[in-house]
C-alpha positions as CSV (number, residue, x, y, z in Angstrom):
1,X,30.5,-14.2,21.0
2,X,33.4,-11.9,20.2
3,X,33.3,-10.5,16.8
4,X,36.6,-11.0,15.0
5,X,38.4,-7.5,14.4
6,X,39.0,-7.9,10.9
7,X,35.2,-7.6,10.4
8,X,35.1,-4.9,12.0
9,X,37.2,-3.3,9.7
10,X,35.7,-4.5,7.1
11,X,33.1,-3.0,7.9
12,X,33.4,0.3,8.7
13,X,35.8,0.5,5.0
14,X,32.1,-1.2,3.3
15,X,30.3,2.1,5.8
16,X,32.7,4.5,4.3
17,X,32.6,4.2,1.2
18,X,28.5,4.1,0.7
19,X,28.0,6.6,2.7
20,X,30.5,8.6,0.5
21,X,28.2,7.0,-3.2
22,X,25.1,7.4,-1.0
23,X,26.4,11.2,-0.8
24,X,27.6,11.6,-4.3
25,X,24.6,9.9,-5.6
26,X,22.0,12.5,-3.4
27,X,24.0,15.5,-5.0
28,X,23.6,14.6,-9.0
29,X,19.9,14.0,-8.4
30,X,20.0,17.3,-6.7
31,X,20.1,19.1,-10.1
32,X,18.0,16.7,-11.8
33,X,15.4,18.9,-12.2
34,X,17.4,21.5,-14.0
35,X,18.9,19.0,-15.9
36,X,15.7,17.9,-17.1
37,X,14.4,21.4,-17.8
38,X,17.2,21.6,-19.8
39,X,17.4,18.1,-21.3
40,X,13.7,19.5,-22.9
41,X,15.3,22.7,-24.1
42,X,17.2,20.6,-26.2
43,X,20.4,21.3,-24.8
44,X,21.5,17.9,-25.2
45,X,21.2,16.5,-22.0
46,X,20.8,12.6,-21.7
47,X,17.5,11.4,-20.3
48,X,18.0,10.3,-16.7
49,X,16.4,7.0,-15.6
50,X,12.9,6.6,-14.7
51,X,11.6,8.5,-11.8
52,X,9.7,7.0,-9.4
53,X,6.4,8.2,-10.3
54,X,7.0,5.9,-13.5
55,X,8.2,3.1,-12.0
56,X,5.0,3.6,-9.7
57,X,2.6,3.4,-12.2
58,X,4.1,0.3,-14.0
59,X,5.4,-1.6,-10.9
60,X,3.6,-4.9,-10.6
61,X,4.7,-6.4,-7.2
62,X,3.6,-4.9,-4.5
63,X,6.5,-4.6,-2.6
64,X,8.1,-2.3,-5.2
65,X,4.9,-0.2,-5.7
66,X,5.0,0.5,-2.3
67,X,8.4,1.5,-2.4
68,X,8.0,3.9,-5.6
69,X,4.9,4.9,-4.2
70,X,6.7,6.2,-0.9
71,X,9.4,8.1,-2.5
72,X,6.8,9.7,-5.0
73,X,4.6,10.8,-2.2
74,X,7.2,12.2,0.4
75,X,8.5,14.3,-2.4
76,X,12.0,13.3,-2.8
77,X,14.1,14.1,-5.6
78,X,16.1,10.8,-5.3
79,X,16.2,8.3,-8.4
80,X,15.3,4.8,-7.9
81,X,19.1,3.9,-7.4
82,X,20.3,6.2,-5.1
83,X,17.0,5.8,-2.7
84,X,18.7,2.3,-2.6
85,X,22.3,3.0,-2.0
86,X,21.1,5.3,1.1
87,X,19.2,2.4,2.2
88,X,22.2,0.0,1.8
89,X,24.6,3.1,3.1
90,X,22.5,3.1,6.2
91,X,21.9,-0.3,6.7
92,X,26.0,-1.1,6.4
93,X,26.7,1.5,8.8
94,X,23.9,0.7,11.5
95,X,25.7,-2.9,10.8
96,X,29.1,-1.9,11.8
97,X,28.3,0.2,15.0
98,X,26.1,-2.8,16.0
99,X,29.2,-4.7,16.0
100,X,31.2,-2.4,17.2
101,X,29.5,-1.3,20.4
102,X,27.7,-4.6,21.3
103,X,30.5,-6.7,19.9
104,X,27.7,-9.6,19.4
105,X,26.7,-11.0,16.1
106,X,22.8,-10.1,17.1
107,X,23.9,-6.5,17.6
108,X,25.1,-6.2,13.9
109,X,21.8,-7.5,13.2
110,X,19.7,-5.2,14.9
111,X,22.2,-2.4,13.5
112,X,21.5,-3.8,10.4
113,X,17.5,-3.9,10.7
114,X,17.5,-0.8,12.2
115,X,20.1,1.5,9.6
116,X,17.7,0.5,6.7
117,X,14.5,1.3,8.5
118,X,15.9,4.4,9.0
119,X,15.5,6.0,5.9
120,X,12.3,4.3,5.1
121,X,11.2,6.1,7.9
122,X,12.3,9.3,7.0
123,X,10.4,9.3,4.2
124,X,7.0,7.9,5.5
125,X,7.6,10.7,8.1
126,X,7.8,13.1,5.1
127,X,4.9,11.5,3.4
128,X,2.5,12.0,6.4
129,X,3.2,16.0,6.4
130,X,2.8,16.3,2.8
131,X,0.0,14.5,3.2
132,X,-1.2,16.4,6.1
133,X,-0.8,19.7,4.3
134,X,-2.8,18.9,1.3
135,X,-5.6,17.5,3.4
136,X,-5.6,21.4,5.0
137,X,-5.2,23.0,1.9
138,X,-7.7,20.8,-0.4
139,X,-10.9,22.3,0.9
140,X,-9.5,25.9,-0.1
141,X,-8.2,24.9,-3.7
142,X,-10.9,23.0,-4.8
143,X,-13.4,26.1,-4.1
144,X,-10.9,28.1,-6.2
145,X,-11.0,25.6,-8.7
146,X,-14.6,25.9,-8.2
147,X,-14.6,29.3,-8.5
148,X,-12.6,29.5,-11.4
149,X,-15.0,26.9,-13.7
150,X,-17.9,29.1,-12.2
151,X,-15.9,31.6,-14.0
152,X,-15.8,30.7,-17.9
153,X,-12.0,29.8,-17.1
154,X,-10.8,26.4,-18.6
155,X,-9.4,24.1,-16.5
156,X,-6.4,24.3,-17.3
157,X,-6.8,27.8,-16.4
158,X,-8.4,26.9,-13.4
159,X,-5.0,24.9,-12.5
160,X,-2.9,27.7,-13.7
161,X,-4.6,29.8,-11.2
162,X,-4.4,27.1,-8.1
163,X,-0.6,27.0,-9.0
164,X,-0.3,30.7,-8.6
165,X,-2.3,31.3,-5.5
166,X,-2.3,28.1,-3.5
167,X,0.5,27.4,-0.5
168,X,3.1,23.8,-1.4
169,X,2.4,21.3,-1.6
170,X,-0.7,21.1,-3.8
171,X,0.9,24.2,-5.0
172,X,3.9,22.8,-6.6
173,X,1.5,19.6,-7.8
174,X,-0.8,22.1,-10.1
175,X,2.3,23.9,-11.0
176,X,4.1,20.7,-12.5
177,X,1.1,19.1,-13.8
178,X,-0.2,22.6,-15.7
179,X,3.7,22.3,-16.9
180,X,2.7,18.5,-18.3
181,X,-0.4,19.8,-20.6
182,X,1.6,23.0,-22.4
183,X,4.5,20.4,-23.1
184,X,1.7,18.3,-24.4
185,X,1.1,15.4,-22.4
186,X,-2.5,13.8,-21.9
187,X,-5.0,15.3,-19.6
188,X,-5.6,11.7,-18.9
189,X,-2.1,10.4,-17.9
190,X,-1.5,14.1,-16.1
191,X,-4.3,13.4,-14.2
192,X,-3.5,9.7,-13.5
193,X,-0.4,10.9,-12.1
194,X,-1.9,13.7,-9.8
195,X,-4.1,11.0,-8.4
196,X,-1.4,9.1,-7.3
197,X,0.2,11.9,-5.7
198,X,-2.8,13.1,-4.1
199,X,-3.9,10.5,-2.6
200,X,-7.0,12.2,-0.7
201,X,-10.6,10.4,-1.7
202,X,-12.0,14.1,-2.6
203,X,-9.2,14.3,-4.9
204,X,-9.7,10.8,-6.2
205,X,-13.2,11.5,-6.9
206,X,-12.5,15.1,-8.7
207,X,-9.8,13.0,-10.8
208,X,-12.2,10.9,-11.9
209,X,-14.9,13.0,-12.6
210,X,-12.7,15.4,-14.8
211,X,-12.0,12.1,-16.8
212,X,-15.7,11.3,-17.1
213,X,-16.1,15.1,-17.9
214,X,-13.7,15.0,-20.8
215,X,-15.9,12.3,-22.3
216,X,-19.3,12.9,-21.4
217,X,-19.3,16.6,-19.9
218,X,-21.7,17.5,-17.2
219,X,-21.6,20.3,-14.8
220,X,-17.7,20.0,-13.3
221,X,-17.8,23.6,-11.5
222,X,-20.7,22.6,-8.9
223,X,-19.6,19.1,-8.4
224,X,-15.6,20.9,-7.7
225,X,-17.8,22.8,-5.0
226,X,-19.4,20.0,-3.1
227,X,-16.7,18.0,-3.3
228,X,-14.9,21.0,-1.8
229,X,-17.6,20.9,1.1
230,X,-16.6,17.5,2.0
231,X,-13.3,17.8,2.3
232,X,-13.9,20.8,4.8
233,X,-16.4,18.0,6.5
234,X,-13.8,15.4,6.5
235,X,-10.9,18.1,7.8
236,X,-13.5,18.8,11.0
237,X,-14.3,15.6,11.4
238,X,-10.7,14.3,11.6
239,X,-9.7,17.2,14.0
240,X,-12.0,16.2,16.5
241,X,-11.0,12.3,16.4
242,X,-7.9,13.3,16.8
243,X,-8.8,15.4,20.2
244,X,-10.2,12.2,21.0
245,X,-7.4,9.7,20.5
246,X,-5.1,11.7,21.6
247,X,-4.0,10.2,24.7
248,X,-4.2,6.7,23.1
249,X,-1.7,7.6,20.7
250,X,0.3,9.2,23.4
251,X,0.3,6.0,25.7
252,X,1.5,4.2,22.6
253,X,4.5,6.7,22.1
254,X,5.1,6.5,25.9
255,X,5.1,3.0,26.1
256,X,7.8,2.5,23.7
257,X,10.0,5.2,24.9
258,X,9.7,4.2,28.1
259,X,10.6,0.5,27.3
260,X,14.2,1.6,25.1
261,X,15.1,3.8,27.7
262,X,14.9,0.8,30.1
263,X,17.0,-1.1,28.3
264,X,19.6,1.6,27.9
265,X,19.6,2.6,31.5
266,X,20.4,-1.7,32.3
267,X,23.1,-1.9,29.7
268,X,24.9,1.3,31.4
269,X,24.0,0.8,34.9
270,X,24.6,-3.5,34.9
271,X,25.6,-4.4,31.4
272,X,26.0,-8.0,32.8
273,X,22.6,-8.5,32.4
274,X,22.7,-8.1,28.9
275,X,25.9,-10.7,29.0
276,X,23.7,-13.1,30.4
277,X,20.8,-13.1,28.1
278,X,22.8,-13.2,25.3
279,X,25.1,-15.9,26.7
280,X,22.1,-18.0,27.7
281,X,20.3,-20.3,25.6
282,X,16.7,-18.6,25.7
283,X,18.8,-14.8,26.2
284,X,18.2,-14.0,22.6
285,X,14.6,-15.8,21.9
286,X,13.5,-13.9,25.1
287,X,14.6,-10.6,23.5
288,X,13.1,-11.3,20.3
289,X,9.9,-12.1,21.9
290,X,9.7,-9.1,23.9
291,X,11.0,-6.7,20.5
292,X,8.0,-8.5,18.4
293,X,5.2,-8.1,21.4
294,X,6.2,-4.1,21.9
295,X,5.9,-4.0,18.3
296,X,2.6,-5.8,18.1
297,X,1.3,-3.6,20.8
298,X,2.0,-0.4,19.3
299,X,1.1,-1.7,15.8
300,X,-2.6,-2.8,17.8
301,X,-2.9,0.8,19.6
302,X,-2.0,2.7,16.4
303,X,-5.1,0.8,14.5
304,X,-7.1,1.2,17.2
305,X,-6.9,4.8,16.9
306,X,-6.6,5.1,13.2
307,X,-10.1,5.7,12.0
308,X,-11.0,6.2,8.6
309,X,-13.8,8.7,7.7
């Protein structure tokens, strides 16, 4: 089925001009944080919209949490709005070269599937370094915390000192949050919001037993220290599994590779082929059935090797 060549136009005029908000939108947030710095200075700057870590923490469908939660945790500057226009921007663009090169309705569609994953992506690509270099760096700042209760220090202190010493990320996350309690906000709701950014379970238990401390006290310094022990347990243990799994994983990645350069290599070499699943009546189902069972596959292999200590 021919695509009509007004669409097309349409199109690529609906691509150009949000990729060009997407882009104007990723600037401003760009000096969000100096706005805000000096929005608290007084300077009368206007409050900006709710960041995601808010939206986050009140979001009650899932679907939503999820996506605040993903943009709070890759670290991204972007509002809730423009996170969505580069989504849309994407999508709308993957749309119009979908059409444009496969000249099929079911290309648009795959062009549109695939532009808005794209970001998404991105960012859970973002969110599992982050992630991976606070899961190094944990064992190491919570024996300076440690080391720093041990000391007399507050912790506050203690943080201030983390934020000084420590490598980013976990670096920047002391930093902001020791920033939070001498502008006065609640240990409570500061820590509440480190938890959520931190989502490591020796971090989730120190949280929580700094909010039991505030209320009950106890000995906070030796508990910081096992709980730094653990993490350096949970590090080993994780670097051997994934010795292990390794050429599980690898299959996985090699599988799917293996099966899009396939297709590529039929379109160029005997694009008929493609003509003819697409023109026949069980073409497309085919196609879908074979995207969904690669898909399951991986998705099976991926659990298979994700363990969780």
């Amino acid at each position: 089925m021919n695509v009509p060549e007004i669409l097309v136009i349409t199109g690529a005029s609906v691509a150009s001009v949000a990729l060009v908000s997407a882009v104007a939108l990723s600037l401003r947030d760009s000096r969000r944080k100096e706005a805000e710095f000096q929005r608290r200075l007084g300077n009368g700057i206007p409050k900006p919209e709710p960041a995601p870590e808010f939206m986050a923490r009140d979001a009650t469908n899932w679907m939503d949490r999820r996506f605040y939660l993903l943009l709070e945790r890759s670290g991204s500057q972007f509002s809730i709005a423009t996170a969505l226009a580069v989504c849309i921007a994407f999508a709308v663009v993957g749309c119009t070269l979908g059409l444009v090169l496969s000249e099929h309705f079911l290309g648009g569609v795959a062009g549109l599937i695939v532009g808005a994953m794209l970001p998404l992506g991105w960012w859970r690509f973002q969110e599992a370094q982050r992630l991976k270099k606070m899961q190094k760096n944990l064992p190491a700042t919570l024996d300076l915390l440690a080391d720093g209760l041990h000391a007399g220090q507050t912790l506050e202190q203690a943080a201030d000192l983390v934020a000084r010493r420590m490598h980013a990320p976990l670096k920047d996350e002391f930093a902001h949050s020791v920033s939070l309690l001498k502008l006065g906000h609640s240990p409570v709701a500061v820590m509440e919001r480190m938890a959520r950014r931190i989502p490591l379970p020796e971090f989730q238990v120190f949280a929580t037993a700094v909010l039991v401390h505030r209320q009950t006290g106890g000995n906070l310094a030796k508990l910081t220290s096992r709980l730094a022990g653990a993490a350096r347990d949970r590090l080993e243990f994780l670097g051997q599994l994934g010795a292990q799994t390794v050429a599980g994983r690898y299959s996985a990645i090699g599988l799917v590779i293996a099966a899009v350069v396939g297709v590529v290599v039929l379109i160029m070499a005997r694009p008929q082929y493609l003509d003819f699943f697409l023109t026949h009546e069980l073409g497309p189902g085919m196609l879908i059935a074979a995207g969904v069972l690669l898909l399951a596959g991986t998705f099976w292999i991926w659990r298979i090797t994700d363990v969780k200590y």
